[in-house]
C-alpha positions as CSV (number, residue, x, y, z in Angstrom):
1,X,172.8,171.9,29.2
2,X,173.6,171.4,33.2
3,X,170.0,171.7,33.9
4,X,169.1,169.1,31.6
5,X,172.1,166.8,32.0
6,X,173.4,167.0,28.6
7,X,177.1,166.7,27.8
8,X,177.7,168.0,24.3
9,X,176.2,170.7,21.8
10,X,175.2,167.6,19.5
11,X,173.2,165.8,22.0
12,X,171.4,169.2,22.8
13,X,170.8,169.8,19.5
14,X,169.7,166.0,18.7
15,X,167.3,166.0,21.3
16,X,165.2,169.6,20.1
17,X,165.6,168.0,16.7
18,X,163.2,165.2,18.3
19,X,160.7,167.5,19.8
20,X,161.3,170.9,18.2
21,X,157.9,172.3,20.2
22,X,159.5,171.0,23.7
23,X,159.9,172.9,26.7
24,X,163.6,171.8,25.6
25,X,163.3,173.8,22.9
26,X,161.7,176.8,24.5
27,X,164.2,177.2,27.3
28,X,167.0,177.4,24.7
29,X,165.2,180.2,22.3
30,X,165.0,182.0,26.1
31,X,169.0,181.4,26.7
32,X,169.8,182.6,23.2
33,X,167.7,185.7,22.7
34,X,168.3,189.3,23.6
35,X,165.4,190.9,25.1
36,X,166.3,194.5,25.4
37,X,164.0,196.9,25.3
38,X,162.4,200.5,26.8
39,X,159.4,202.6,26.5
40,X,159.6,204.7,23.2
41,X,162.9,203.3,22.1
42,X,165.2,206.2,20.1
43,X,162.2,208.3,20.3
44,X,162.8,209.3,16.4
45,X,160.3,206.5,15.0
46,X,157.3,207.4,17.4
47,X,157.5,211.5,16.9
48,X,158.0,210.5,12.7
49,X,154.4,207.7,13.3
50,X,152.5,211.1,15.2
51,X,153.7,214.1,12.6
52,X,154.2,212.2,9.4
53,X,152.8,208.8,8.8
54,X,149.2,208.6,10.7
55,X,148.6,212.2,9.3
56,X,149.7,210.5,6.2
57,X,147.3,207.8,6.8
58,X,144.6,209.8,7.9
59,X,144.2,211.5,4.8
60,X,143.0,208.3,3.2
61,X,139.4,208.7,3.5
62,X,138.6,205.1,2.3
63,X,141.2,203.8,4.9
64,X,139.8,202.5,8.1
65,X,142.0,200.9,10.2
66,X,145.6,201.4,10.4
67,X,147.7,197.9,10.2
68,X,151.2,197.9,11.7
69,X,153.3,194.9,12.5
70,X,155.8,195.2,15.4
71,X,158.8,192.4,14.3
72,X,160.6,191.5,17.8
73,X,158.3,193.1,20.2
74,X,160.3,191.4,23.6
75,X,157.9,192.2,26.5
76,X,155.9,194.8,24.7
77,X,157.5,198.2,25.3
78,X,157.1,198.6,21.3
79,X,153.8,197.9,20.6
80,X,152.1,199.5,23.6
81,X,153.8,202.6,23.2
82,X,153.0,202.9,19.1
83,X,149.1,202.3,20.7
84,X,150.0,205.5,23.0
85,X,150.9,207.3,20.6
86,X,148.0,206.4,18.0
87,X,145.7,207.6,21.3
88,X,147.9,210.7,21.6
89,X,147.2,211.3,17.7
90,X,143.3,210.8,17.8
91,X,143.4,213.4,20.6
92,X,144.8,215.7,18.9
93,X,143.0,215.0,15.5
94,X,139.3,215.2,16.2
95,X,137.2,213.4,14.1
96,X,139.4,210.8,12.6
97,X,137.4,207.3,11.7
98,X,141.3,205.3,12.3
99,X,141.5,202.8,14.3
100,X,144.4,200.9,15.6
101,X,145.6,197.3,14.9
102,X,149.2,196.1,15.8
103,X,150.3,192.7,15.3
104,X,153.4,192.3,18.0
105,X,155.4,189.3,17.0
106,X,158.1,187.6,18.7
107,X,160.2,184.2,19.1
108,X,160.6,183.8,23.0
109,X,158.1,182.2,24.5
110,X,158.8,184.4,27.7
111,X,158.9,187.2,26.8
112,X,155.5,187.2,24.7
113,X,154.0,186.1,27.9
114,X,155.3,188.9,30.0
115,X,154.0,190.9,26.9
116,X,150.3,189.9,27.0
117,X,149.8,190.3,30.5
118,X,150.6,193.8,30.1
119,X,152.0,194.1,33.7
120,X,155.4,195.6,34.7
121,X,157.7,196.2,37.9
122,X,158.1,200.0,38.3
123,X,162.1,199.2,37.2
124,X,160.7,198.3,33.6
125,X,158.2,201.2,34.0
126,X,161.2,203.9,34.4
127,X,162.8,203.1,31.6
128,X,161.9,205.3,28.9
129,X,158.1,205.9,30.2
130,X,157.5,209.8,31.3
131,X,155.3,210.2,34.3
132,X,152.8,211.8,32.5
133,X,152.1,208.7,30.0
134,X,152.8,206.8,32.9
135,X,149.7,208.4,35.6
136,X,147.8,208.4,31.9
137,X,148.2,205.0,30.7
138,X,148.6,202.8,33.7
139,X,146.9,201.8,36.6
140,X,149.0,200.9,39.4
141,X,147.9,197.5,40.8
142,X,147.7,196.1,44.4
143,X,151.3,194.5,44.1
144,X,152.8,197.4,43.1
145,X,153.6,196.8,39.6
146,X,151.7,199.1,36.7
147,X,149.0,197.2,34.1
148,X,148.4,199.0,30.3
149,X,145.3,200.3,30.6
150,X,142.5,198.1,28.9
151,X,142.0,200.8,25.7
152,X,145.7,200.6,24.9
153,X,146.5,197.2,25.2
154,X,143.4,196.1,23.0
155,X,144.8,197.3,19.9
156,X,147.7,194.6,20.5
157,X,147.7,191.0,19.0
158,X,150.6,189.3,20.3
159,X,152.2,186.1,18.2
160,X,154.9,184.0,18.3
161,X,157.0,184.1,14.7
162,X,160.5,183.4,14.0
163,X,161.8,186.0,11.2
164,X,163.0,183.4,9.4
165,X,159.9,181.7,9.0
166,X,156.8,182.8,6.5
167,X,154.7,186.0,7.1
168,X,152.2,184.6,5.2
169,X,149.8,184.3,7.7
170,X,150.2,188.1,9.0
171,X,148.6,189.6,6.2
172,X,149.1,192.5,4.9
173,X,150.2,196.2,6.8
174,X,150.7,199.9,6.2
175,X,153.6,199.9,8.8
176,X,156.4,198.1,9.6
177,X,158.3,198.5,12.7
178,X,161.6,195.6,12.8
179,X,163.9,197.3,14.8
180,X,167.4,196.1,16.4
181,X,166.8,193.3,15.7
182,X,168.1,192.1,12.1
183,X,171.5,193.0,13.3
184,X,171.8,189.6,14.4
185,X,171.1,187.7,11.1
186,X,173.8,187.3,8.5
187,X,173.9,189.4,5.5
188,X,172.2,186.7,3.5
189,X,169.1,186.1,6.2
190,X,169.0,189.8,6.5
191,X,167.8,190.6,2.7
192,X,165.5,187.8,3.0
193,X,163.7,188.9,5.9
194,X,163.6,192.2,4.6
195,X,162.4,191.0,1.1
196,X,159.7,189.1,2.6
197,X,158.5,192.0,4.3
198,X,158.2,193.9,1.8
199,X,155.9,191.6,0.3
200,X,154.1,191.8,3.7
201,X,153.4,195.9,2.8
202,X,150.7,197.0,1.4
203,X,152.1,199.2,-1.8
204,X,153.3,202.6,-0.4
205,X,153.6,201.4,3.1
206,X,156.5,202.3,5.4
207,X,159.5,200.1,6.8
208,X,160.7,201.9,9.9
209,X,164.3,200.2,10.8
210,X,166.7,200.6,14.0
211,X,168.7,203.9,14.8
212,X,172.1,201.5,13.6
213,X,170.5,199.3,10.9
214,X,170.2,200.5,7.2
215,X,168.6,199.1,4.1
216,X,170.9,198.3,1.6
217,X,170.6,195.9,-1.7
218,X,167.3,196.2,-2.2
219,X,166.7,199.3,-4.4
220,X,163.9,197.8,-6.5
221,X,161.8,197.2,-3.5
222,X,162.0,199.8,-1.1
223,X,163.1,203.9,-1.2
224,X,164.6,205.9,1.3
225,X,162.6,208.6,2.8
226,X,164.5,211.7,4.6
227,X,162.5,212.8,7.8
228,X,165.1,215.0,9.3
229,X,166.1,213.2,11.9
230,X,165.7,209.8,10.9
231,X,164.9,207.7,8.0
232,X,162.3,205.6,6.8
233,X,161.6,203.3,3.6
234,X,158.7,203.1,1.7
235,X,157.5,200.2,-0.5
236,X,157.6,200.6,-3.8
């Protein structure tokens, strides 16, 4: 509101309702959103996508392509490392047709743009990232920061999306990864979103959820799955 001169909430809120795609608009989506993120977040999720779900997957001999939605991707952390994992997994399982195709959504305008360049400061880099993904994965540029390598980062489609609007241009995926992020939406936005995304899994497909979020309310559309640790749901 200083940098733009305004004097009240209502006359900030009046004026995006006048141009709701305005830079206006996009600085306050910046301002309100938290961006948090590291490489391989609550490890859990990834080690239960390599042993359990892409062997899963991979057993689908009419299946070629693997679809997986990343909901609130921030700067990218998510989706690139569910694409070094998928690598890690076609190493290690010779002779599987799967390909990769992640659809990393977010609402910050920012953040999706740090995302698609697919370029981090060696602070980001730390976090999360072992030095062995990192000298694998990576190639150190001339201004010091690290770049994705060109094989993972082409399995990523970044888009901007509010959760609270449709899905129905996404299509349709095998995986779902919305993670800390539903945990600021009220109870009544919650269920939607998640409602919505089920609708937005193909039948059997997984919902993978934050370490501190759970499912609950919707037992005609999803069932808990025990991986020991973690949990997942799965479509019904």
């Amino acid at each position: 509101m200083a940098d733009q001169d305004i004097k009240t909430v209502g006359e900030l809120v009046d004026k995006m309702a006048r141009a709701p795609r305005s830079p206006l608009r996009e600085a306050v989506v910046d301002a309100m959103t938290t961006n948090e993120t590291l490489w391989f977040r609550d490890i859990h999720p990834f080690r239960i996508l390599e042993e359990r779900l892409l062997p899963e997957l991979a057993e689908n001999r009419s299946m070629s392509q693997v679809k997986l939605w990343s909901a609130a991707c921030s700067t990218g952390q998510e989706p690139y490392s569910i694409s070094m994992v998928f690598d890690e997994f076609k190493r290690k399982k010779l002779g599987t047709r799967l390909s990769l195709g992640v659809t990393a959504t977010d609402i910050s305008p920012s953040v999706l743009a740090t995302a698609k360049k697919a370029e981090y400061e060696m602070l980001a880099i730390g976090r999360g990232l072992s030095k062995e993904r990192m000298n694998k994965y990576f190639t150190k540029t001339p201004n010091g920061s690290w770049k994705v390598k060109t094989e993972i980062a082409r399995c990523v489609e970044f888009r901007s999306l509010n959760l609270l609007d449709s899905f129905a241009l996404l299509g349709k995926f095998d995986l779902i990864f919305c993670r800390n992020v539903l945990i600021y939406f009220s109870p009544e936005s919650k269920k939607d979103i998640l409602s919505r995304m089920h609708s937005a899994l193909k039948p059997g497909g997984y919902l993978i959820l934050g370490a501190s979020e759970s499912l609950s309310g919707l037992p005609d559309k999803y069932e808990m799955v025990h991986c020991r640790p973690g949990i997942i749901y799965r479509a019904k």
